[in-house]
N, C-alpha and C positions, 0 to 999 in steps of 0.2 A: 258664503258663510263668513268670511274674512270681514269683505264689507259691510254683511252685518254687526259683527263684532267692533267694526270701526266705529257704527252710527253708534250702535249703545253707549260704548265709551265717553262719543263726543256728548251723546243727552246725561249723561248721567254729570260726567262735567260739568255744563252749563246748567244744570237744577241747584238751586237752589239749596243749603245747608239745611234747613229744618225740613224741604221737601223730599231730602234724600232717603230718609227712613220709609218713605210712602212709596219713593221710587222702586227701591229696594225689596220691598214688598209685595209689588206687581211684576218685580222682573226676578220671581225666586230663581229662575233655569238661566237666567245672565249672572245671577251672583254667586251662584252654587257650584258653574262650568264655565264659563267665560271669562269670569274673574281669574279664574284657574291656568288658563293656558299661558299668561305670561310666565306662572310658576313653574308649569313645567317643561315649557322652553326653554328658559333659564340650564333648569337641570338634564334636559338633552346637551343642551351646547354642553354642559359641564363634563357630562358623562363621554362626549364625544373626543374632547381635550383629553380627559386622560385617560383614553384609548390611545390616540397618537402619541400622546410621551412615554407609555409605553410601551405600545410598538417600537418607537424610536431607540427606546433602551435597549429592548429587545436585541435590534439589528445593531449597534455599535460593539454588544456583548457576542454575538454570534460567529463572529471569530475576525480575526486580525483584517486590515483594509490594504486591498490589493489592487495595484494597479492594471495586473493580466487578467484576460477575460478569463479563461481557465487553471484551474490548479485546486489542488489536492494534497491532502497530510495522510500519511499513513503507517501505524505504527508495524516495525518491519515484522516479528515475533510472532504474533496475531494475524497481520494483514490485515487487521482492524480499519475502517478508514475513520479520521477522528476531525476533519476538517473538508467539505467540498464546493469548489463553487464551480457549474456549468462542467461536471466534469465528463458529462458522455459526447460533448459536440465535436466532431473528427475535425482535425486540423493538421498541418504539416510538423511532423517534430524533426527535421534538419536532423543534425547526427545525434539528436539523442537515439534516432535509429540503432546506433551503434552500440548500443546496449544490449538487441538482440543480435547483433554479429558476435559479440562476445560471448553472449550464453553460448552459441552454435560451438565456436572454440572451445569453451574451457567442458563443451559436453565431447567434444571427441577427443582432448587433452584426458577425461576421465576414466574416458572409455579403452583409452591405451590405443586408438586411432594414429596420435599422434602427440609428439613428446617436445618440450620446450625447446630443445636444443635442434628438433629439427632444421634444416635449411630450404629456403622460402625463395624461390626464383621470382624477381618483379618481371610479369609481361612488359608487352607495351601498351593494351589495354589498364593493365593496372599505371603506368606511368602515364598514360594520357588524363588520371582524373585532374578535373582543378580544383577549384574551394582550395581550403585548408590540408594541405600536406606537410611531407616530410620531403621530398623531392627526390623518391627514388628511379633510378635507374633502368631502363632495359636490362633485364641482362644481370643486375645487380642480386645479390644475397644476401638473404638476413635471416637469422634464427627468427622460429615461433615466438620467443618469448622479447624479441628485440621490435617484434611487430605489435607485440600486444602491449609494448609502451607509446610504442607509434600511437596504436588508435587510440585508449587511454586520456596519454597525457595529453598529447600535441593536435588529438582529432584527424588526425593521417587520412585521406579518402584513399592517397596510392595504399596504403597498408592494409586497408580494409577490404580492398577488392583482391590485393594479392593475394591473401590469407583465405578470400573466399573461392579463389582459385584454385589454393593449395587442398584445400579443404574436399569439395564438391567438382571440381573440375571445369568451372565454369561461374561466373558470378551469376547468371539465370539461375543455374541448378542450385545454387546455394541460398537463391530468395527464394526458389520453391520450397525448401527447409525451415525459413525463416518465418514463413506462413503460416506450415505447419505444426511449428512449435509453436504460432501463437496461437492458433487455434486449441493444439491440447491445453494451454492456460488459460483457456476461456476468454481471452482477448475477441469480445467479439464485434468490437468497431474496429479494428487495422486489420491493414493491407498494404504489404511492402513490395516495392518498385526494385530498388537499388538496395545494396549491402551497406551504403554510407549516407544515404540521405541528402544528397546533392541535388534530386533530380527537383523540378518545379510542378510536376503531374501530381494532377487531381486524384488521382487513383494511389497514392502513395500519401496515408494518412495514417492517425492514431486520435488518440483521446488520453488528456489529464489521468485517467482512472486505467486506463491500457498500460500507461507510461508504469504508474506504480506499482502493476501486477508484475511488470517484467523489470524492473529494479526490485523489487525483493526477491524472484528468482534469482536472481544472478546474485547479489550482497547476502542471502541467508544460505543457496545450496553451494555455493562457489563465494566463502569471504576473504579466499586470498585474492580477488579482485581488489578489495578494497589498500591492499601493499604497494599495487601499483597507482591506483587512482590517487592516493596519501601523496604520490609522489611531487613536488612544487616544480624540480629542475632534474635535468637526466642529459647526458649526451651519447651519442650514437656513432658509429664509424662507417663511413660509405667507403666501399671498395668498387669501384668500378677502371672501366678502361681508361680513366682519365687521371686516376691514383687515388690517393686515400686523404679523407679529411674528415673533420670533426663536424656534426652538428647539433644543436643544442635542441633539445624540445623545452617548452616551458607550458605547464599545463592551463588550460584553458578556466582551468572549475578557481575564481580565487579565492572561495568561500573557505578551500582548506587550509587558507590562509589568514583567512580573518576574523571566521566563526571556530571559535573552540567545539570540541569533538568531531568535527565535519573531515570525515575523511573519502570523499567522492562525492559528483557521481560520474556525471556526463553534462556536457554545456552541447546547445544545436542554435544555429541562426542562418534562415537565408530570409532574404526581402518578402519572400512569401510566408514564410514561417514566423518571422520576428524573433524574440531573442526567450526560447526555451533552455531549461535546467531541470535537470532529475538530483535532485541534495540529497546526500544522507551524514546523520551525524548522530553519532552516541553519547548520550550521559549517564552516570548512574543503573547501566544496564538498560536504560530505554534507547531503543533504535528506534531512528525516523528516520521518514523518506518524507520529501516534500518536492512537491512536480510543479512547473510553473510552465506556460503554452502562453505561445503570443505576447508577451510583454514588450512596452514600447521599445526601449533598451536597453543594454544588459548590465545598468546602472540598475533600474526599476528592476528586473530578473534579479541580479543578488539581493536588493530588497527585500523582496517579496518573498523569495525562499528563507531568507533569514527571520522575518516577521512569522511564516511560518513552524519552523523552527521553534522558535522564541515563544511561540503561542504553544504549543505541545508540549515543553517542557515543562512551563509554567501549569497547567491542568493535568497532564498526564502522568501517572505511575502504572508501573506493571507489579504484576503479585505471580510469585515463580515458585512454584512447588518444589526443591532443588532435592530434598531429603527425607522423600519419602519413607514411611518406613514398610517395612517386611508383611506382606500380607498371607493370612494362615491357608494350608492348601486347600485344597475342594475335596470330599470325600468321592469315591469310585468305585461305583457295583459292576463286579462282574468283571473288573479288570486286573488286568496283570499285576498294577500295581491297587495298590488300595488308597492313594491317593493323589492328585495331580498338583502342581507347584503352578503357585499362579503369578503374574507381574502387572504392575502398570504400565497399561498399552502406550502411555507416549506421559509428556510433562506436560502437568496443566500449568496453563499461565493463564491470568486476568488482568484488562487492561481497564485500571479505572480512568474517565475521563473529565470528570468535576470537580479536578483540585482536590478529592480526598485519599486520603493514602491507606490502603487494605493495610491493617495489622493484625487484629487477630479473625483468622480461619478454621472452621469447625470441616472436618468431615465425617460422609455415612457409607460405610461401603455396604452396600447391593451385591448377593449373591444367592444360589441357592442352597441348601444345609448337603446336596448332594445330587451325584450326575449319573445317567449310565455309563460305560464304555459303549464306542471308543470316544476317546478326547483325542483332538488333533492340535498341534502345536501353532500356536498366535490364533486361534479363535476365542470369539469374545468367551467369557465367562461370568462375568458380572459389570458394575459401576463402580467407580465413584463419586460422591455426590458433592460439592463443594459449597459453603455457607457461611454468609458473613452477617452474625446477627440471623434473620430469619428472611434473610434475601438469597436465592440461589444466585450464586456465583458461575456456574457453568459443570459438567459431566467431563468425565473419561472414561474410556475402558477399562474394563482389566481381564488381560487372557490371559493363556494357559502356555506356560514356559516351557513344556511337555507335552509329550504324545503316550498317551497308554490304549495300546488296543486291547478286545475282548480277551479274556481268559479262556484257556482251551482246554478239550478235555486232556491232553498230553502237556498240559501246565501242571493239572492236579497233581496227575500221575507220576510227575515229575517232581513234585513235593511232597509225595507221598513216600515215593521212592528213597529222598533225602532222609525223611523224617526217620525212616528205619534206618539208613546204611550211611548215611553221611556224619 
């Protein structure tokens, strides 16, 4: 067909001006469709063009330019993720590991397990890790809380393994823990090896989107983590058999140092891992965490967390329901009392993420005009509905701040009783 189109062309060409109209004439199906396709070739290529420029806008718009294969934004409040790139692929994260040694800690510091001032015996085990230490001692002592600057500021692997000694009674027994917990947080690409992330085994991984399920555990249930993380310099006193001397930590994260609001998190780097960061840093009531995996160095790594950072702040606002007001109670047949007190089950908060800023919100509360007994205390009872304009904004509960059970017949009678003689 092409070469037919070609030969027309050329005859029509070479005919003659006054013969053209006769051409023209006999070749209605070449001048009606033939004639055509250079028009709408034309208008394919055109329409193809600016497909790809905007695709191309597209992807420039799509969030900040990163040089690590993996990483992730996420706002902490929510758990919202508001930024991802490649972020389920398992990779080594070095001692950001130590993000969940710290949850394990500050969950038996909560649980009255064990108390800051406790004293921490360094094995030899614990004194044989290498990487990044503190250089403790056989034999040596140090409070829980002189440890958890250890791991912290200075990435201590001897501190991390002592503590998980101190802890579990074994650094095994203590990854079996560390598994566990990531398992109840639904972490379901990691699998930890070591309590510090030294090791080079395949079997000892996480994922960009792992990293920042278990940085907002730890910064939103435990945020006096973030007291120490803030820290820039700190020194420590070794007492051993050799006598006492001073040593300095100096924290690894220097984002707390040159990004405003960034007060943590955790820095990891071995040759296998490359140069990973879990950031977090507040403005204006917005918390972010921002994960970076595999970056070439950890020039590119504070980049990268920074750019994301910078990209969240810039599109993101949170909307925080702080002052609630007083919701009327629920009426109650049949019970002791004749009414139940109801509350909002938790605070809503909405996280816009397109640069516009929720101001004004409408709500509906959901309930029914009445219940039977019994009512049990923190079960649901109704909604709340949240609305901005005629967009839902998101739901919460609202339960019963009280318990009323059935009415008895020795209630009546007991009010019955009153009503004469009391």
């Amino acid at each position: 067909m092409f070469l037919r189109y070609i030969f027309m062309i050329v005859r029509y060409n070479n005919t003659k001006v006054p013969d053209r109209k006769i051409f023209m004439r006999n070749n209605k199906i070449f001048c009606k469709k033939y004639l055509l396709l250079p028009l709408c070739f034309f208008f394919l290529l055109l329409h193809i063009c600016m497909i790809s420029v905007y695709a191309g806008q597209e992807n420039s718009t799509s969030g900040p330019e990163l040089s690590a294969p993996s990483a992730v934004l996420m706002e902490a409040e929510t758990g919202q993720f508001v930024y991802a790139k490649d972020k389920d692929t398992r990779r080594s994260p070095a001692s950001v590991t130590k993000i969940m040694t710290l949850i394990l800690i500050f969950d038996h510091l909560h649980a009255g397990d064990i108390s800051l001032t406790d004293p921490v015996t360094t094995s030899a085990h614990a004194k044989s890790m290498g990487g990044s230490q503190v250089f403790l001692e056989e034999g040596e002592i140090q409070t829980v809380e002189t440890l958890i600057k250890c791991i912290v500021i200075a990435s201590g692997n001897d501190a991390s393994v002592a503590m998980a000694e101190f802890i579990s009674g074994s650094e095994q027994e203590f990854v079996t823990q560390m598994n566990l917990r990531a398992d109840r947080l639904g972490m379901k690409n990691t699998h930890f090896i070591d309590c510090c992330g030294l090791t080079d085994s395949d079997e000892h991984y996480t994922t960009a989107n792992d990293i920042a399920i278990m940085s907002r555990e730890l910064i939103v249930k435990y945020p006096e983590i973030l007291d120490y993380s803030s820290i820039w310099m700190e020194t420590i006193i070794h007492e051993t058999s050799q006598g006492i001397k001073e040593f300095g930590l100096t924290n690894t994260n220097r984002l707390i140092r040159t990004y405003p609001g960034c007060r943590g998190l955790k820095t990891g780097s071995t040759s296998k891992a490359g140069f990973c960061l879990s950031a977090t840093a507040e403005r204006n009531s917005l918390k972010l965490i921002s994960v970076v995996m595999a970056a070439p160095d950890y020039k590119a790594r504070l980049k990268d967390a920074a750019a994301l950072l910078d990209y969240g702040f810039s599109r993101c606002s949170i909307y925080e329901d702080n002052t609630p007001e007083s919701l009327p109670a629920i009426p109650v047949k049949r019970g002791l009392h004749r009414s139940a007190a109801v509350q909002y089950g938790k605070t809503f908060r909405y996280l816009s993420t397109d640069g516009t800023k929720i101001t004004t919100v409408n709500k509906k509360y959901i309930h029914p005009a009445s219940v039977n007994a019994p009512v049990k205390k923190g079960e649901k009872a109704g909604e709340i509905i949240y609305f901005s304009g005629q967009k839902e904004l998101g739901r919460i509960p609202v339960i019963y701040s009280e318990s009323i059970r059935i009415r008895k017949y020795t209630d009546c009678l007991k009010d019955t009783l009153c009503t004469f003689w009391c």
